[in-house]
N, C-alpha and C positions, 0 to 999 in steps of 0.2 A: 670288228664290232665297235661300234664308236661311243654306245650307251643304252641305254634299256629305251624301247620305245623308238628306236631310229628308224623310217620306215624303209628304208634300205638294205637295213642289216641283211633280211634274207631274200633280197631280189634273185640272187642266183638260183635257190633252192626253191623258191614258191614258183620262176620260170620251168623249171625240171618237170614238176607237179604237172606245171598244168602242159605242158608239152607233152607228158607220157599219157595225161586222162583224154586227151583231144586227139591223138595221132594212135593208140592204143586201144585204151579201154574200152572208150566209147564207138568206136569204130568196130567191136567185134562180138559176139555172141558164144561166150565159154558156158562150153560144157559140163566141165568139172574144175571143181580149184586145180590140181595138178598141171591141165592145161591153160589154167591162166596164170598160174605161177612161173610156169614154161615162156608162156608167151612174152610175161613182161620182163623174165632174165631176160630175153633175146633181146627185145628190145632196147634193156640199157648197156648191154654189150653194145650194139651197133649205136647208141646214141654213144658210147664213150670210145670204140675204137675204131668208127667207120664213117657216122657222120662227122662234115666237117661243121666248124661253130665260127662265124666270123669275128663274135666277139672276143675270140681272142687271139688278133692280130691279124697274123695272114693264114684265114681258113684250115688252123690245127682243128686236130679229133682233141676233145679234152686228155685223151692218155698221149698223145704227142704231147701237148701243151707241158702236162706236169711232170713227165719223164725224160722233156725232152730228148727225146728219139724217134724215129720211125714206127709204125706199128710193125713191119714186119720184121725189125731189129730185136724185138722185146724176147722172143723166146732162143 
């Protein structure tokens, strides 16, 4: 964070946002919260151990990136 007001500060986090409401939310019809609380765990499971993200580097899963290791190394 470089200062209050930077408009960069949360580019990562406000990309997140709107990648989970656009490929997610709005794409589905829940039933009941339970299964949309279900849904969007799933979700950011696979957005952080399945999908890869180019921007960081050569096509890691973000839990690659910050662990670096394999995902199927972790457990």
């Amino acid at each position: 964070m470089d200062g209050k007001g930077r408009v960069i500060d949360n580019i990562f986090v406000e990309r997140f946002w709107r990648t989970l409401k656009y490929e997610e939310v709005y794409t589905k019809c829940y039933e009941t919260v339970a299964e949309c609380r279900a849904s969007i765990g799933e979700f950011i499971r696979k957005y952080n151990e399945v999908r890869l993200h180019q921007s960081l580097g050569v096509y890691d899963t973000p839990f690659e990136a910050y662990y670096q290791l394999p995902v199927g190394a972790a457990c």
